[in-house]
C-alpha positions in Angstrom: 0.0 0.0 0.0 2.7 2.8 1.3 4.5 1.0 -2.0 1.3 2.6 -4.7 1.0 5.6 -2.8 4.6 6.6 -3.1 4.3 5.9 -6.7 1.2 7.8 -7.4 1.7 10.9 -5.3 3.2 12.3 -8.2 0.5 11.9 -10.3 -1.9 13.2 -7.9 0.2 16.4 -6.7 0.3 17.3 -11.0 -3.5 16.5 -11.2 -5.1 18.9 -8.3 -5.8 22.2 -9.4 -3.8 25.1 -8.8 -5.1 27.7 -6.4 -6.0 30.1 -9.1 -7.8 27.4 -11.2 -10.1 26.1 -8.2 -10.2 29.7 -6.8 -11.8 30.6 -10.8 -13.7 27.5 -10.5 -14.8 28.1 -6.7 -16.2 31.9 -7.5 -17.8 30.3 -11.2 -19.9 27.9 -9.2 -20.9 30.6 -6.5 -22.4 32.8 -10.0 -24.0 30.3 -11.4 -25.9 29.4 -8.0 -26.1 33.2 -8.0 -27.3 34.5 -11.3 -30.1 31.4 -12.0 -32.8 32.4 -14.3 -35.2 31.6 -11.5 -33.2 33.2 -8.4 -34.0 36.9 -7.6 -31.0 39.0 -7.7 -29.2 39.1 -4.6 -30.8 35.9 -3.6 -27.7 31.9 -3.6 -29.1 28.8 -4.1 -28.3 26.7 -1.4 -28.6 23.4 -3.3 -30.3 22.0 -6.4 -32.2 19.5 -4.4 -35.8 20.0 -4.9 -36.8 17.1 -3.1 -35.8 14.3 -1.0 -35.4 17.2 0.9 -36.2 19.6 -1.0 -33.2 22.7 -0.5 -33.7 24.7 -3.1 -33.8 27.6 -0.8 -32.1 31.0 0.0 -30.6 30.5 3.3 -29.8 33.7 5.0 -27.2 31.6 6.9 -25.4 30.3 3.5 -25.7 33.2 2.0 -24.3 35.5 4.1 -21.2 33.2 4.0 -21.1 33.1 0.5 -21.4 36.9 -0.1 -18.5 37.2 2.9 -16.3 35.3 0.7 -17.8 37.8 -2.6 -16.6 40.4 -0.2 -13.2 39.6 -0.1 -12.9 38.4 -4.0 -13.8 42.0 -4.6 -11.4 43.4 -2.3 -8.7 41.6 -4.0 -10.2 41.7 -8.1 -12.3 44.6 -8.1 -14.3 42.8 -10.8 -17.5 44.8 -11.8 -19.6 41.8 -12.2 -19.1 41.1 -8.2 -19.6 44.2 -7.0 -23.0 44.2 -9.0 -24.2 41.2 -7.0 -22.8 42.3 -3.9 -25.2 45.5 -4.7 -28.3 43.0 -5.6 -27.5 41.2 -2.2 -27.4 44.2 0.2 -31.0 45.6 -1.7 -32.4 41.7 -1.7 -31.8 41.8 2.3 -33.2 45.0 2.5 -36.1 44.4 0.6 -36.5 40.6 3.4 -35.8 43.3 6.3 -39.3 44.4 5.2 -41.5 41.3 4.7 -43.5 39.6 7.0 -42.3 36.5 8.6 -42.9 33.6 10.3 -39.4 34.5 12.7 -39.1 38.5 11.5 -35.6 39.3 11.2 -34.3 36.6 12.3 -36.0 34.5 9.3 -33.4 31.3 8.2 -34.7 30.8 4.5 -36.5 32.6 1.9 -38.0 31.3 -1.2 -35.5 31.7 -4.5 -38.3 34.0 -6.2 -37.7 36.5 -2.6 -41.0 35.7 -1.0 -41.3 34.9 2.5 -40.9 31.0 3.7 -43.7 30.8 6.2 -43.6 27.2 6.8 -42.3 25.8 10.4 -38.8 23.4 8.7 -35.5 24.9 9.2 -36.3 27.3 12.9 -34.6 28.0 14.8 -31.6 29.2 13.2 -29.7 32.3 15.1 -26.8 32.7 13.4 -28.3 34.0 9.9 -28.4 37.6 11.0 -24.8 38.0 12.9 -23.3 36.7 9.9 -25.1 39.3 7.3 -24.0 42.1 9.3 -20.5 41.0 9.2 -20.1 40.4 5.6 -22.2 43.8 5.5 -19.4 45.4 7.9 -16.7 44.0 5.9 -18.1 45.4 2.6 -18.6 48.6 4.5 -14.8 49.0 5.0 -14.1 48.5 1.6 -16.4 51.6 0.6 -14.8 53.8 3.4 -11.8 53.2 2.2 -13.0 53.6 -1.5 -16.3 55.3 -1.6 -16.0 56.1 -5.8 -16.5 52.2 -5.5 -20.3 52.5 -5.0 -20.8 55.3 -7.5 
């Protein structure tokens, strides 16, 4: 066994993807769940699973995670396109801040068309919030230090 693995560690270390390859794929996969003909601007896909469960859900948990790691793409690319759905996510999460829900602010998912999910699967889930206001307050910095940025 240690025999084939000394052999083929080679092969593997020439066959994984370089950090700018999976870092290209990574951020290709996060637009595409992003930018789905059927997903309001703003709004990630969690999973394609419509059933068995069904996740095909904007979670405020997942996406507030996703758009933290948006944040810091920007910071380093500046690419246009980014900023643009960084700009669709901050209105989207306005727009929630403003809808009726089952939990208010504190809501966990969201339907992909923006609409309230006002069924009782997927509560409690605390952590949603926290973690929008600190990719928020991260994009935040970015403007202070560059406010042409949101012009």
């Amino acid at each position: 066994m240690k025999i084939a693995l000394i052999l083929l560690f080679p092969v593997l270390c020439f066959a994984m993807p370089s950090k700018q390859e999976q870092l290209k794929y990574s951020v290709s996969g996060i637009i595409a769940n992003a930018t789905k003909p059927d997903v309001k601007a703003g709004m990630v896909v969690a999973s394609p699973s419509k059933s068995d469960p069904n996740y095909y859900y904007d979670w405020v948990r997942d996406t507030s995670l996703t758009y933290s790691a948006l944040v810091d793409y920007y910071a380093i690319k500046k690419d246009p396109k980014i900023l643009d759905m960084i700009k669709n996510w901050i209105g989207s999460e306005t727009s929630r801040q403003n809808k009726w829900s089952l939990t208010g602010l504190g809501e966990p998912k969201y339907n992909i068309d923006g609409t309230s999910f006002d069924c009782p699967w997927g509560r409690p889930q605390n952590d949603g919030p926290a973690l929008r206001a600190l990719a928020m307050i991260k994009f935040a910095r970015i403007l202070l230090k560059d406010p042409t940025t949101i012009s």
